[in-house]
N, C-alpha and C positions, 0 to 999 in steps of 0.2 A: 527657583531650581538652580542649584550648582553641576556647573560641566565639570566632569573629571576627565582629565585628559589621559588618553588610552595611556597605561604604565609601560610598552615599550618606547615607547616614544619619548620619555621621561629620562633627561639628563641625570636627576637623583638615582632614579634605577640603574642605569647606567654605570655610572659611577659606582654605586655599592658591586652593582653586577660581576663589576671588574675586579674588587679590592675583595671579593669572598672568592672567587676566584685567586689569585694572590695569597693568598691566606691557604686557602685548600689544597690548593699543590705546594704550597714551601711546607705545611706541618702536617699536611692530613697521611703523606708516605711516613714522614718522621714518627708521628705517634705509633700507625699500623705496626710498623716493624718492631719498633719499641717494645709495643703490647705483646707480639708474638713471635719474633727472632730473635734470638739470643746474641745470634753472631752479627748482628748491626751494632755500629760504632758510632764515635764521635766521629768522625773523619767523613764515612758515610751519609750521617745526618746532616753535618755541612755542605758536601757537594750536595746530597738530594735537594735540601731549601734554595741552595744557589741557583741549581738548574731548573727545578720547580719555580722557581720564582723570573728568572729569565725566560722560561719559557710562554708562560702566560703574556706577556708580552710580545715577543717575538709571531704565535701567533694570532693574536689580538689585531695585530700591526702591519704581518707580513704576508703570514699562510693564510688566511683565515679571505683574504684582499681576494685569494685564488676563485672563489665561490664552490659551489657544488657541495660535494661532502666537509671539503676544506672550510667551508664555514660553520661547523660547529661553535659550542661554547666552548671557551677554549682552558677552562677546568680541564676536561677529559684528559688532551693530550698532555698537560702541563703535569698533572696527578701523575699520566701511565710512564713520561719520561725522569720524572725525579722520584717514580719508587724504582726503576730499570737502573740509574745512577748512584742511586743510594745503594741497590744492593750489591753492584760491582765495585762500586769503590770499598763498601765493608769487607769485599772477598779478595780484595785487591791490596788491602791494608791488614797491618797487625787483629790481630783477633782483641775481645776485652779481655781483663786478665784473671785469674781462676776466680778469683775472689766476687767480681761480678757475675759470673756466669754462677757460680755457687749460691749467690741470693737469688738470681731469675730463677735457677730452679725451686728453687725453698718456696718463693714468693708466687712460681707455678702451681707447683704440688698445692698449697695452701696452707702451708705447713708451717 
């Protein structure tokens, strides 16, 4: 008979846990907004991955240490402050320029 050792307790789990984590807060705001705001940028998409991706560490590391609520996984917050960054830096920066916003629509409509 083979013991499997409970999976949270699994440095492998761990480990991925963290890096899909990483992964989901730097691209998972960038896609959303992508697929459905027009007026998100380049400039936006950069800071949201930066801060999305900083985030998740920070509270991995620091908040998360706090316990109580503060220990979640720490996707959630990472996701809710690098699409909050993304979209103020896109509102904060140049808009795209006609000709982009002129294929999102075409490529909305389905046209």
């Amino acid at each position: 008979m083979m013991i499997v050792p409970n999976e949270e307790d699994s440095i492998i789990f761990t480990i991925v846990s963290f890096a899909w984590a990483g992964f989901g807060a730097s691209f998972g705001p960038v896609i959303l907004l992508a697929l459905f705001w027009k007026r998100s940028n380049k400039w936006g998409a950069i800071a949201g991955m930066i801060s999305g991706g900083a985030m998740v560490f920070i509270w991995k590391f620091i908040i998360a240490k706090l316990g109580g609520a503060f220990a979640i996984y720490e996707l959630l917050p990472a996701f809710v402050v690098a699409l909050a960054v993304n979209v103020v830096v896109s509102l904060c920066t140049p808009a795209p320029e006609k000709e982009i916003c002129d294929t999102y629509d075409k490529v909305a409509s389905g046209r």
